[in-house]
C-alpha positions in Angstrom: 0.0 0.0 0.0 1.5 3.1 -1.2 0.1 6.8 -0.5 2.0 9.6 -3.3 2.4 13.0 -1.8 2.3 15.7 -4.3 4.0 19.3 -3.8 1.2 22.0 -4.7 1.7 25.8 -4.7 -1.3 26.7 -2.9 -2.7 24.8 0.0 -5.4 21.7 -1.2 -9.3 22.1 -1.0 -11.0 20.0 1.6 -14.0 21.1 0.0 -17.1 21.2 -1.2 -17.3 17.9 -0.6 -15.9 14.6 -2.6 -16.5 11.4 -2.7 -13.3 10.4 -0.4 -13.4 11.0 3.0 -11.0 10.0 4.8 -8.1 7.1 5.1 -8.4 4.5 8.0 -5.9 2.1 9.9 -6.3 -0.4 11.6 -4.3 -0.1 15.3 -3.2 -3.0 17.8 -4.8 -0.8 20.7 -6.7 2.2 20.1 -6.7 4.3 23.6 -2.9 3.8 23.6 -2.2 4.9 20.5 -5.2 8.0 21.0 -2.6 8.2 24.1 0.3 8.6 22.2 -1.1 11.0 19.2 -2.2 13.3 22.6 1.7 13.5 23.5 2.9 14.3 20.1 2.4 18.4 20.0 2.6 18.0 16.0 0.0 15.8 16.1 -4.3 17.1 16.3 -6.9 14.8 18.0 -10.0 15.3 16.5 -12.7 15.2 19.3 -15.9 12.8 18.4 -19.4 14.6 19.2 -21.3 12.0 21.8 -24.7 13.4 20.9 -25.3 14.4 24.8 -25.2 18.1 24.9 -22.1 19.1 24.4 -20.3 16.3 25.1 -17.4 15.2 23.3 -14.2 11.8 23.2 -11.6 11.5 21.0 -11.7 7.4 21.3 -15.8 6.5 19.9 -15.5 3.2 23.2 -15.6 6.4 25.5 -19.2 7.1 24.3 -22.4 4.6 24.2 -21.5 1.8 21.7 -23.5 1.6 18.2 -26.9 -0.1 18.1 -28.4 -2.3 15.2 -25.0 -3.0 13.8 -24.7 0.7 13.1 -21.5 2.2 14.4 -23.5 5.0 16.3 -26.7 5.8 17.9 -29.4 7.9 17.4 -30.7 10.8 19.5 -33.3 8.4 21.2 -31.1 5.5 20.9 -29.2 7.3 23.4 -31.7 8.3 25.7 -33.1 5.0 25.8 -29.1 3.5 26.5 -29.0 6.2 29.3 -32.3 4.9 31.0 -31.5 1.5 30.4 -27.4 1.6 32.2 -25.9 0.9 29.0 -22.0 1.8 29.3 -19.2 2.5 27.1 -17.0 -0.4 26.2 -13.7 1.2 27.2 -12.0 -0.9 25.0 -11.1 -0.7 21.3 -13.5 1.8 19.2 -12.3 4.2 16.8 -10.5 8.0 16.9 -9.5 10.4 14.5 -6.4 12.4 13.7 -5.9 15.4 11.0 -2.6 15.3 9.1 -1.0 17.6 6.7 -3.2 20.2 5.2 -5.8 18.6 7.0 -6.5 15.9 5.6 -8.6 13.3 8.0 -7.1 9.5 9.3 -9.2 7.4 11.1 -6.9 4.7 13.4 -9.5 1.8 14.6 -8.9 -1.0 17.5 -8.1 -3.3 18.9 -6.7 -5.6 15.7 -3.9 -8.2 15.5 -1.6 -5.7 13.7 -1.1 -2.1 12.9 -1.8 -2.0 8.3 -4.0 0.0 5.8 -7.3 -1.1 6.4 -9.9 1.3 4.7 -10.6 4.3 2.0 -14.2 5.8 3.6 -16.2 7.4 0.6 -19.1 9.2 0.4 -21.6 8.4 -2.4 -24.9 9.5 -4.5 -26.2 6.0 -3.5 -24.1 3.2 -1.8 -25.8 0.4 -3.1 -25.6 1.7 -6.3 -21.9 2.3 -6.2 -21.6 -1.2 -4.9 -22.8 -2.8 -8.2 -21.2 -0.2 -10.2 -17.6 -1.9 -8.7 -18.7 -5.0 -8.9 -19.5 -5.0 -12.5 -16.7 -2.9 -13.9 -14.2 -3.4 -11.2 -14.7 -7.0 -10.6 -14.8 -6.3 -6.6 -16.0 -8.4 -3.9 -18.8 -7.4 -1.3 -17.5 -6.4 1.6 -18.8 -8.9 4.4 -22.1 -8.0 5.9 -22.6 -4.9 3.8 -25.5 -6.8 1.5 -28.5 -5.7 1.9 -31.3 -9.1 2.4 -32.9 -8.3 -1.2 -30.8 -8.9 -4.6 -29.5 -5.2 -5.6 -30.2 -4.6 -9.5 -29.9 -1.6 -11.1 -33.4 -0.9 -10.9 -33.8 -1.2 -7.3 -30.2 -0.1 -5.9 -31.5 3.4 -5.5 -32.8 3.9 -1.9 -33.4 7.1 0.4 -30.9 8.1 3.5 -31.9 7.0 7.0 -33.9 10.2 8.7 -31.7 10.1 11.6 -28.2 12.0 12.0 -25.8 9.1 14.4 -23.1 9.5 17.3 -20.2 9.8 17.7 -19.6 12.2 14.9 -16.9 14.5 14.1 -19.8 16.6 13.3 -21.4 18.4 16.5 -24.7 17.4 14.9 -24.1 13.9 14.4 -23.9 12.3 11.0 -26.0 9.7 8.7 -24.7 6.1 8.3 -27.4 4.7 6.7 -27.7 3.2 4.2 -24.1 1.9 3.9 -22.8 -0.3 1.4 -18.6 -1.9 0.5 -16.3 -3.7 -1.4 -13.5 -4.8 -0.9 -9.8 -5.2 -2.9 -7.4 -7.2 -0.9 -7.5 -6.2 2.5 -8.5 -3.0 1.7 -12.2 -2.2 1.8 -13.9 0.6 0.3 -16.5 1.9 2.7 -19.9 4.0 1.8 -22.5 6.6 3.0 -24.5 8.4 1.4 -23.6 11.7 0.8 -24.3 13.5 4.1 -25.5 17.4 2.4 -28.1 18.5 0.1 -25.4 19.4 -2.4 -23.8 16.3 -5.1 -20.1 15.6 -4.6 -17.8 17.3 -6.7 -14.4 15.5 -8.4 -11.7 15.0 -5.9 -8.9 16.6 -8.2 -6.7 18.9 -7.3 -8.1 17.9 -3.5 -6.2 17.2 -0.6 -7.4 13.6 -1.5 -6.4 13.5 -5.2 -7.3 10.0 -6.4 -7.4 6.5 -5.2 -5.2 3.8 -7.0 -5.5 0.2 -8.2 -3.0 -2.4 -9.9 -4.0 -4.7 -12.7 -1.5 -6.9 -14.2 -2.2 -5.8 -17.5 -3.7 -2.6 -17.9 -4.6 -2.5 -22.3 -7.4 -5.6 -21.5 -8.8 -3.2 -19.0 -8.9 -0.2 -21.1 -11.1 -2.3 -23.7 -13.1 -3.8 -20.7 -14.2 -0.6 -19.4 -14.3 1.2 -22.8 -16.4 -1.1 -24.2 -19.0 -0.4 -20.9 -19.1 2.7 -21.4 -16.8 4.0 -18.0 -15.7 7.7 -18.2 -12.2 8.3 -18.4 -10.4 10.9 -17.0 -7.1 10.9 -18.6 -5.9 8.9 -21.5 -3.0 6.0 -20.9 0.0 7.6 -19.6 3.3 6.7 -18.8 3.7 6.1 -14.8 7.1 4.9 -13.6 8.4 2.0 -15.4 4.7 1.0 -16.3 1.4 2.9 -17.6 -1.4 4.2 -16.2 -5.0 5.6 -16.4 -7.7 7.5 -14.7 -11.2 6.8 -14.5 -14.4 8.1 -13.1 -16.7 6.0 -10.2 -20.4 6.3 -10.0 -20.0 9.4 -7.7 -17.2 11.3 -9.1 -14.1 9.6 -7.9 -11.2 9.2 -9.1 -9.6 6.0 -9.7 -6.0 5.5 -11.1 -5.9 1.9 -12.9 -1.8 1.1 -12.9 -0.5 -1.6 -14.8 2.0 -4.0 -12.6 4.0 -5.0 -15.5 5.5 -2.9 -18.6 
């Protein structure tokens, strides 16, 4: 897993808003390594939102654990964890941390070992987005993020849950349903919908450029997703000691397709 770093002359938008949100790890113990960003002064904690007033964590197992395999609660989920004595886990959970020109990492415990476990994207419609991989990426569902009825084109299209979710980096929570994935490797590819009114704009030129895949030969690809009808970006281009091209997902993102051999 390889993340490029660019030099720009001007400081990278963070918005309006793109399809990639954020990059996330996975940790061997969450709380001590939230302990350890909090004694590195070049390093910003960004606090989690608990829903409850003003309350706020930086670790989500600090806060009321998600209901309904949800990773977060709902405004009335919470009251009703309150009156029933439900406590935090203290253990594991998720935090987040913002890096150069802020762009957002998400480290998540407690795992066997420290790696690259996730891109989080927005998109128009998750379900959607998963077939749309699926059928011109070749990508495997992500475990457990199938919904109970077949997905076809005609049906993938589905409205966002009512109800804003904590913890949330946002004070007034965030949606996480419906949510949909794949999965490449180890790496999943992780969906919401779109959280404003507005559509998601194309990520170049934005702190979070473009997301990268290998194929072992990249000309059968070009013809595969030529020939149904994928937009490209940029024409084949030299990349290294092998080629290269950009392509455009179902909500705007942008996906370099890398050849591993010349």
């Amino acid at each position: 897993m390889l993340i490029l770093f660019e030099q720009v002359t001007a400081p990278p938008p963070t918005s309006p808003q793109t399809a990639i949100w954020h990059f996330g790890w996975h940790v061997i113990d969450s709380r001590a390594t939230c302990e350890s960003y909090g004694a590195r002064r070049h390093v910003q904690r960004l606090p989690l939102y608990t829903g409850d007033g003003g309350g706020a964590v930086f670790v989500s197992s600090d806060t009321w654990p998600g209901a309904g395999g949800v990773l977060g609660r709902t405004k009335a989920q919470i009251a009703e964890a309150k009156a029933t004595g439900v406590e935090p886990a203290r253990k594991g959970g998720f935090g987040y941390i913002e890096g150069p020109d802020h762009a957002l990492v998400e480290y998540a415990g407690n795992h066997p070992a420290e790696r690259f476990n996730h891109v989080h994207m927005f998109q128009e419609q998750p379900f959607c987005a998963q077939l749309w991989y699926q059928k011109h990426l070749n990508a495997p569902v992500y475990a457990g993020r199938t919904p109970a009825a077949p997905l076809t084109d005609a049906t993938c299209a589905v409205t966002r849950g009512p109800d804003r979710t904590f913890p949330s980096l946002e004070p007034d929570g965030m949606f996480r349903t419906p949510s949909a994935a794949v999965v490449f490797g180890d790496v999943a590819f992780l969906w919401y919908m779109r959280q404003g009114a507005e559509p998601l704009v194309s990520p170049r030129g934005h702190v979070y450029d473009h997301v990268a895949l290998s194929v072992t030969e990249l000309d059968p690809w070009i013809r595969k997703l030529r020939d149904e009808g994928v937009t490209f970006l940029e024409k084949p281009y030299k990349l290294g000691d092998t080629r290269a091209v950009m392509i455009e997902g179902p909500s705007r993102e942008a996906l370099e397709v890398k050849a591993t051999t010349t």
